[in-house]
N, C-alpha and C positions, 0 to 999 in steps of 0.2 A: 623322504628325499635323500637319506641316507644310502649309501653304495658303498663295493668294497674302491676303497680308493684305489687309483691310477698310478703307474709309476710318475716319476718325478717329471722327467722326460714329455710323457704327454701332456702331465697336467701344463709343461710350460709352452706346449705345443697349442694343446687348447687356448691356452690366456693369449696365444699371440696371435690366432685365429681373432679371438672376438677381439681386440687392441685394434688389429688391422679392421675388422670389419668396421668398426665406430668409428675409427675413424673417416673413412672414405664416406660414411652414412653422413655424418656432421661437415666433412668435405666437399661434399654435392650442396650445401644447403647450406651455408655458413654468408654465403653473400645474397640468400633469397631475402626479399621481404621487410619491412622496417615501422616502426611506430616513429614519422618525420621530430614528433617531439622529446622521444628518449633519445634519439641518436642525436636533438640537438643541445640536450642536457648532459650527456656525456663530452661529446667532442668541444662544445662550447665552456662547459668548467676546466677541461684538462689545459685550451690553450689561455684560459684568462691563466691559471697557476703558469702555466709556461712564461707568461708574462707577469710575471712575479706580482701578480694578484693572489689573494687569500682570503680560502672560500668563507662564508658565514660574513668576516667584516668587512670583503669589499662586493661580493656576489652573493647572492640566495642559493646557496648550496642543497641541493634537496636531499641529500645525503649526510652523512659524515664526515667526508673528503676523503678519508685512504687511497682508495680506489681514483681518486681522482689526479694523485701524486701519483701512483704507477701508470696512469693512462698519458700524462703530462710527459713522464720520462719517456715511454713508450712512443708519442708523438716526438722527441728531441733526439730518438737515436733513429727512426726509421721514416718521420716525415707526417705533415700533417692529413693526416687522410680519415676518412670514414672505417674501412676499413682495415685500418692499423689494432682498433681495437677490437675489434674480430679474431684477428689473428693469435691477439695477444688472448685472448678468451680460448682459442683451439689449443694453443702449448698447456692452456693450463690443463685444458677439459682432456688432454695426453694424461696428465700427472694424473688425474682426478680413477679412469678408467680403473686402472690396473688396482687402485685403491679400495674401488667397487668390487672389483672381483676376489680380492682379499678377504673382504669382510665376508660376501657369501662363503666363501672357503670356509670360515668356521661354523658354517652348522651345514654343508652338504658337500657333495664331492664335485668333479670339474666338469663333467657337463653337465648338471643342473645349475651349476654358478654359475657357468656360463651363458645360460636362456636367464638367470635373474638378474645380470649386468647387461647383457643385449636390451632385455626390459628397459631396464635403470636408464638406458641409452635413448632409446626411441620413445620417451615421458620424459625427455629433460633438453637440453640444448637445444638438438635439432628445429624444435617446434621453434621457440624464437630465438636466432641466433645473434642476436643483438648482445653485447656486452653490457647485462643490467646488471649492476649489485647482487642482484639477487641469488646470482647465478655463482656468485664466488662466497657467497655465506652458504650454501649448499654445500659448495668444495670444501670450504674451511669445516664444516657439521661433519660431513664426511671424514679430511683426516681426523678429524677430532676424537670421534666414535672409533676409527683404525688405532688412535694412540691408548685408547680405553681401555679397547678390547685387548691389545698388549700390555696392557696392565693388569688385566685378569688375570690373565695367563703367568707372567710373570711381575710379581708386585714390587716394583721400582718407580721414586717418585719422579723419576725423569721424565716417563709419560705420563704422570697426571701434568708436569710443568708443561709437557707437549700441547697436550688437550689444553690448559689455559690460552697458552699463545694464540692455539689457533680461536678460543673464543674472544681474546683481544683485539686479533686481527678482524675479524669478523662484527666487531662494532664498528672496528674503525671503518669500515666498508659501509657499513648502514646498521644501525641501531638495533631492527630485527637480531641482530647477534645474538641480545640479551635474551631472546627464548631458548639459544642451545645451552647457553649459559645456566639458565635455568632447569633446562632438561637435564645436565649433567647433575647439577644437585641434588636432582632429586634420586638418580639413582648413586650416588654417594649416599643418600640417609638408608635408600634400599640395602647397599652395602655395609653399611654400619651393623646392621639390621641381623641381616645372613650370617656376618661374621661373631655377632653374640650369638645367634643361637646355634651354631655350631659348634660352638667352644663353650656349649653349658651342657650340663648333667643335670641328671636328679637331683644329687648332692648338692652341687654350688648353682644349682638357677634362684637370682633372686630379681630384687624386682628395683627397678633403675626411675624414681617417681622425677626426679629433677629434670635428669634428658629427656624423658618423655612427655615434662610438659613444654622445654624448648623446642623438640619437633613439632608436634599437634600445634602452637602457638602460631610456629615458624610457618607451618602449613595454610593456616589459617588466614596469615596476613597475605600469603602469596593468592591466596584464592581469590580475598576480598580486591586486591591490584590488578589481578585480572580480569574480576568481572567487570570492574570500574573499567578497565583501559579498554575491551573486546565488547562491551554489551554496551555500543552508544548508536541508537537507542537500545532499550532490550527487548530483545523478543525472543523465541521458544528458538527458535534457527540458530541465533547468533549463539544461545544459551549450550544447543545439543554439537554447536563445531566447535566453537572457539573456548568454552569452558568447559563440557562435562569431559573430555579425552582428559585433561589434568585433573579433576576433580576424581573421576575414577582412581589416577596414582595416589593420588595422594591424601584416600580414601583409603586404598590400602596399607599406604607407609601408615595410617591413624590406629589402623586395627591390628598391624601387627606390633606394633608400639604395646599394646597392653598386654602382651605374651612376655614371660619370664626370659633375661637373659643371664649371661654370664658375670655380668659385671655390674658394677657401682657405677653410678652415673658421671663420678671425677670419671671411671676407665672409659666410656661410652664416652663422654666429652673428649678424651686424650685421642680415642680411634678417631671421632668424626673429624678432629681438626688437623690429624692425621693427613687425611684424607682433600678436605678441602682446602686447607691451606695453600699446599704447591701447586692447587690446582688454577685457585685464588691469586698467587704469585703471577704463574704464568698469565694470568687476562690482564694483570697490573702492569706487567713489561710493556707491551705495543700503546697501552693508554696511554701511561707515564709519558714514556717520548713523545706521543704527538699531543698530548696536553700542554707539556715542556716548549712545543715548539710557538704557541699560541699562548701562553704565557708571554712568551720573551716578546711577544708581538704584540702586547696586549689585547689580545684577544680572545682570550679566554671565556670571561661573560656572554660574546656574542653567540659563541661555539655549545655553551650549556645552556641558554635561552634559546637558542635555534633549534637542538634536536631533544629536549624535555617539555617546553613550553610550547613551541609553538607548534610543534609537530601536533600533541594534541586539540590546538584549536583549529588544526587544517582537517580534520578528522571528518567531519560536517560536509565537507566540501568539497571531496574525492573519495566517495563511498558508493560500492557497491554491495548487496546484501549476499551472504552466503545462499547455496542451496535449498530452499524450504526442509525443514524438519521432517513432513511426510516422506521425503526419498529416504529416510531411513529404513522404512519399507519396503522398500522395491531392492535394498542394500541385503536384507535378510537371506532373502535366496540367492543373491551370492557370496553370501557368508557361507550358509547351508551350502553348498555347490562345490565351493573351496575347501571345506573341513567335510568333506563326507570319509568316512574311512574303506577304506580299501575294503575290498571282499571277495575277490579274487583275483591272484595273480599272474590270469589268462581272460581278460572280458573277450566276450563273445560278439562278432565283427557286427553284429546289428547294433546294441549300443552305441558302438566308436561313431558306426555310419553315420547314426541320426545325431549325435551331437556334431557333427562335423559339419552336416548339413544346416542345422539348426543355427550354427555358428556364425555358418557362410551365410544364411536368409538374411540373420541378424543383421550381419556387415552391410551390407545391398540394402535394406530399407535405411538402414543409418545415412548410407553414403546418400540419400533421396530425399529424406525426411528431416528437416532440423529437428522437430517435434521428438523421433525415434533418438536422434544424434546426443539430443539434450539428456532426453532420459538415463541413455547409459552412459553418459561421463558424468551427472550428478548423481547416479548410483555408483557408482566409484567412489566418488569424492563425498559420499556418505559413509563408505565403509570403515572411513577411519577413527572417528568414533564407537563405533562399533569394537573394533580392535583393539581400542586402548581399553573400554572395557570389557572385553573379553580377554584382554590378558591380564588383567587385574582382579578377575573371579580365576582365573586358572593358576598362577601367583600363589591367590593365597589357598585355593587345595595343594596346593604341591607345599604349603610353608611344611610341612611335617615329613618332606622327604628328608630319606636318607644318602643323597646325593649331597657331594660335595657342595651344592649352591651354582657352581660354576655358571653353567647353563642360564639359570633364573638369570643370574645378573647379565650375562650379556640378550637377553627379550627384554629387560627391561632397561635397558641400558639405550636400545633402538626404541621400543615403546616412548620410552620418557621423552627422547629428541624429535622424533617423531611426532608427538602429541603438542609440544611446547611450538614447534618449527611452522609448524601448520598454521599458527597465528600469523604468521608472514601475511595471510590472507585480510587481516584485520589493517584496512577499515575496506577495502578494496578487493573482494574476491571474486574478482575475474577470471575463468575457466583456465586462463594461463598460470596462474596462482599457485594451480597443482601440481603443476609441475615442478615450480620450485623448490620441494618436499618431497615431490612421486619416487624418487630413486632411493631415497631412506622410509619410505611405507612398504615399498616392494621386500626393501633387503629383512624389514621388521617381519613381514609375512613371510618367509622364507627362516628366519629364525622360531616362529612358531608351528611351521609346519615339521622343522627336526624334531620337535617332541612325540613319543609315542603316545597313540596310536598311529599307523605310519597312516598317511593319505592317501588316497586314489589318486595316480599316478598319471591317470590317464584323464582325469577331471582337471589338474593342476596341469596338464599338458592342453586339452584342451582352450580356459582360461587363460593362460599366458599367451599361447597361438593369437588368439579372438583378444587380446589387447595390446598385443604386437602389433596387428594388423591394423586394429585398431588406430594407436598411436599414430602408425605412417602414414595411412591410404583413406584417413577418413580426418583424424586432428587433425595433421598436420596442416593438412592445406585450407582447415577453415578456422587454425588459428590465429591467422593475422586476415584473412578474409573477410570473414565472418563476423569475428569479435571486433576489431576495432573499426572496420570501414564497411561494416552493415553490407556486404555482396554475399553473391554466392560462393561456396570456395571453388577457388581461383590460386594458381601458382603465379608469383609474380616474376617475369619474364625480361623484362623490359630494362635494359643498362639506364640507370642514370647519370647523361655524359653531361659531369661536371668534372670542375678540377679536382676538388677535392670529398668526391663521391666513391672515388676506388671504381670498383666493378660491381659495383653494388646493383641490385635488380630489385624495382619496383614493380607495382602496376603500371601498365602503361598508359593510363590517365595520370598518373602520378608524374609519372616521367616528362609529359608534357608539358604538363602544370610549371614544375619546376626551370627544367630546361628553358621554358619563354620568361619566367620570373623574374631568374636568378641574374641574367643577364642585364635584362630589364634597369630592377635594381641597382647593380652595379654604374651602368649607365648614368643614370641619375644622379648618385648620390656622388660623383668625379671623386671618390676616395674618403672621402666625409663619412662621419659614424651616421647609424641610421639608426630610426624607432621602427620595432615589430613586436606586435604583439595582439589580443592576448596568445600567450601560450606556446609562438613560437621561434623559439629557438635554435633552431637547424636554419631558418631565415641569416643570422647571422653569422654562425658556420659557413655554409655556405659560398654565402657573399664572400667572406674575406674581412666582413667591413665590420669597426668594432660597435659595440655596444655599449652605451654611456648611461645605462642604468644596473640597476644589480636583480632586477627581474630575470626570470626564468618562467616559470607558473608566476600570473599576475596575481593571483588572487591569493598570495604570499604574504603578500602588502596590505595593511589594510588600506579602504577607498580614500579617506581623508589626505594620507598620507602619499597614497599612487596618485592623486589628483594633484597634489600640488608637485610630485616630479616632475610630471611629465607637463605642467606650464614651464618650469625653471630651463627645462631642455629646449623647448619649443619656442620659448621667448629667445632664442639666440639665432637668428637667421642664415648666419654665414655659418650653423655648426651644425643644423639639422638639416638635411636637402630632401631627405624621405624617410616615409614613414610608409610601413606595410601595414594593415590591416587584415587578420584573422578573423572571418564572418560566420567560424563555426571554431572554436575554440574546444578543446576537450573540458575542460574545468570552468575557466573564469569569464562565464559569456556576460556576466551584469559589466565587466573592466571593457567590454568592445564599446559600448556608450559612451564609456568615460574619454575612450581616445576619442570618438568620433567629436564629440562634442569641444576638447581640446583643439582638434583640427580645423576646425569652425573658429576656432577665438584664433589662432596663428595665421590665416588663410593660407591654407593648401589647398590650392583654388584646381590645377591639374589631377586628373586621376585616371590609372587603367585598371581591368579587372581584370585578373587571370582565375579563372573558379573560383574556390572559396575565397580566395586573398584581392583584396584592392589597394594595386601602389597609389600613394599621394605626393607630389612633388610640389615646389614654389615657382613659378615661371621663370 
């Protein structure tokens, strides 16, 4: 993937070429489509904080809150709308781009960085343009990895403090943070690593027993946390996505540990905390403060019970299983396919033909076949295991090169965050999932294809084409089709003309649904708070009308506890006037009895049905 580099000139020609392209790509498609209950878990915690509620001890926050402080300000300077956070998702996903194309810049030249940020592009946003959490702990991975990689280069601890911030910020967003957090650590012990045995000889290589046995230990405990947190239940699947990609690294940090370095294990301790400490620093800044601010509110205990504790008992109860373990097979030949080496640098026009063709069949049963569709996006999303170890056997043949190191640590640097990042998927891996990670697996594969041998050029052309295309003309439109509302794919078209919907575009059953609801509701309840539940939330957005439980996802709560809310609510006549019912809930369908049965002891004796939802009113 190497080239003679560009002048200056083009190369900033090209980067404003693909800037502009992504963005118009993300511009067409930033107000398609929606999951009604993340957009009413977003919009509905930013305005309870706007109303100087606070998340965790006055709401069920399913997050962290950070994100929920910038969507709140976000709502107070441009108005409460749906898509305000959209928007605010497109400036950042500006900043994020040019980021992208940076990091490919250091292992190829500007138009292959360009096809591997285009990539980055069309497996991330676009597909769901909803402003999730998710989607800004990608950003925040990304600078992250950019402030690293400037640290290679140039070793100043100002961007390891960089890199921490942005792992700060990225909890405070959603908790997943802590696998980039993790990721960087481990190429920090990699770096430790490189930098002894650089700086040893014949003469002074000795052998360092104390550090070595705090790495292998340190190793040890991180494995045993991870199988605990990612293998509930276990099985071979959950074992070959969510644990063996780390277990390969830090397989290899074990074995190269027993290799002679330079130094005494004090010097080896002085490097690594070197190294992690300002890194360590920075993730302490962004916590610190917003600890500080829940402190002073005493709320502290709620905020470290909500996202350690409870989070893992919600684990059970919002789970999707990874990929089967066999598509790691079907992952093989496009291992093979991607790393085949070059063999001449003129192929002959029958080749190109039939892989192009082959390509295009491909695409065309995909686009007809979910059976075909499934196959090759979970051969995808098998290949990255694969990757983490196959760059963990290539790693340690190269440990005896005569190179600077440089290189290794930045494959490994994307491997590690890559490998760690991908737990995002745990307990929930939903084929959207991939995408939360797809744009740092692309840039990781693109940093292992700079090492020589050079690649076939026209294989790594073909592949990127046939997952380009992929992404757009075949995910995208059965990412919110398909996956969450079980149709065929389907682009959703249909304005949802509400107040505070923006121009947002549903299905147009969707659009129905709500547009007769919402008003419905409104009606009824003459300004009064209302019950809606299980599950949704966008119900009260929506409306306008507030909400006088700290539900979100019902089944938050446990049952004892949701049962007697919702009498203490319900027993108040003049204060409840309606009550929505959710008769297909994504999560907490045992909680739809619980209200129904509630409803029954208050007489809500009135009721309409609008599809899935049934309003209940008092006469």
């Amino acid at each position: 993937m190497l080239s003679r580099p560009l002048p200056r000139a083009n190369s900033l020609a090209i980067f404003f070429f693909v800037w502009t392209i992504s963005a118009l790509y993300l511009g067409l498609n930033l107000n398609r489509g929606w999951v009604p209950h993340d957009e009413g878990i977003l919009s509905q915690s930013a305005e309870r904080v706007l109303n100087r509620e606070l998340p965790h001890r006055d709401f069920d926050e399913p997050y962290t809150g950070g994100l929920t402080y910038l969507n709140a300000a976000a709502f107070r300077v441009f108005g409460v709308d749906l898509m305000v956070l959209r928007w605010l998702l497109f400036a950042v996903f500006l900043v994020w781009v040019p980021i992208v194309f940076a990091i490919a810049r250091e292992f190829c030249s500007s138009w292959p960085a360009a096809a591997v940020t285009l990539l980055a592009v069309v497996w991330s946003v676009p597909n769901y343009p909803a402003a999730m959490p998710s989607w800004y702990c990608l950003f925040l991975a990304t600078f992250g990895i950019f402030a690293l990689l400037r640290y290679i280069s140039s070793p100043r601890a100002g961007w390891l403090v960089a890199a921490g911030i942005c792992g700060g910020l990225s909890v405070l967003v959603k908790t997943p943070g802590l696998f980039y957090i993790a990721g960087v650590l481990l190429f920090l012990v990699f770096r430790e690593q490189q930098t002894s045995k650089h700086s040893a000889s014949t003469s002074d290589a000795v052998r360092s027993p104390v550090y070595g046995a705090f790495v292998v230990s340190s190793l040890a405990l991180f494995m045993v946390v991870l199988a605990w947190v990612a293998m509930r239940p276990a099985s071979a699947s959950e074992f070959v996505h969510f644990v063996l990609p780390s277990l390969a690294l830090s397989s290899l940090l074990v074995i190269r540990e027993r290799e002679e370095s330079s130094a005494t294990s004090w010097v080896r301790f002085k490097r690594f905390y070197s190294l992690s400490l300002p890194f360590l620093a920075g993730v302490a800044v962004p916590l610190s403060v917003f600890a500080a601010l829940f402190w002073r509110s005493g709320a502290l205990q709620p905020l470290l019970t909500n996202l350690f504790v409870n989070q893992l008992q919600r684990f059970t109860d919002a789970r999707l299983a990874p990929p089967h373990w066999l598509f790691e097979f079907f992952a093989i030949p496009i291992a093979y396919f991607l790393f085949q080496n070059a063999r001449s640098s003129r192929p002959s026009v029958l080749p190109v033909l039939s892989q192009v063709l082959l390509a295009l069949a491909l695409l065309m049963v995909c686009r007809r076949s979910v059976l075909a569709f499934l196959l090759v996006l979970d051969s995808v999303r098998a290949t990255v295991p694969l990757l983490a170890a196959a760059v963990a056997i290539l790693l340690y043949l190269r440990r005896k090169s005569r190179e600077d190191g440089a290189q290794d640590q930045r494959i490994m640097l994307l491997v590690s965050v890559v490998s760690t990042l991908s737990l995002i998927q745990v307990p929930y891996a939903g084929p959207l999932y991939f995408c939360y990670f797809a744009a740092l697996f692309f840039l990781a594969l693109a940093a292992v294809f700079s090492l020589p041998p050079h690649r076939s050029t026209l294989n790594l052309a073909v592949a990127g084409a046939f997952l380009a295309v992929f992404a757009m003309f075949v995910f995208r439109p059965a990412s919110i089709a398909a996956f969450e509302f079980e149709r065929l794919p389907a682009f959703p078209n249909a304005r949802l003309n509400l107040l505070r919907a923006g121009n947002l575009r549903v299905f147009d059953d969707q659009a129905a649904t709500y547009q007769a609801l919402i008003p419905s509701v409104i009606q009824h309840a003459a300004g009064k708070p209302i019950l809606a539940g299980p599950d949704c939330p966008q119900i009260y957005f929506l409306s306008g009308l507030p909400n006088p439980t700290p539900f979100f996802f019902d089944f938050f709560e446990p049952p004892a506890k949701y049962k007697a809310h919702l009498r203490e609510q319900l027993a108040r006549p003049d204060f409840i006037k309606v009550v929505v019912v959710n008769d297909a809930p994504a999560f907490s369908r045992p909680y739809r009895d619980m209200i129904l049965a509630a409803l029954a002891e208050a007489h809500f004796s009135e009721s309409r049905k609008f599809d899935k939802f049934e309003v209940f009113w008092r006469p």
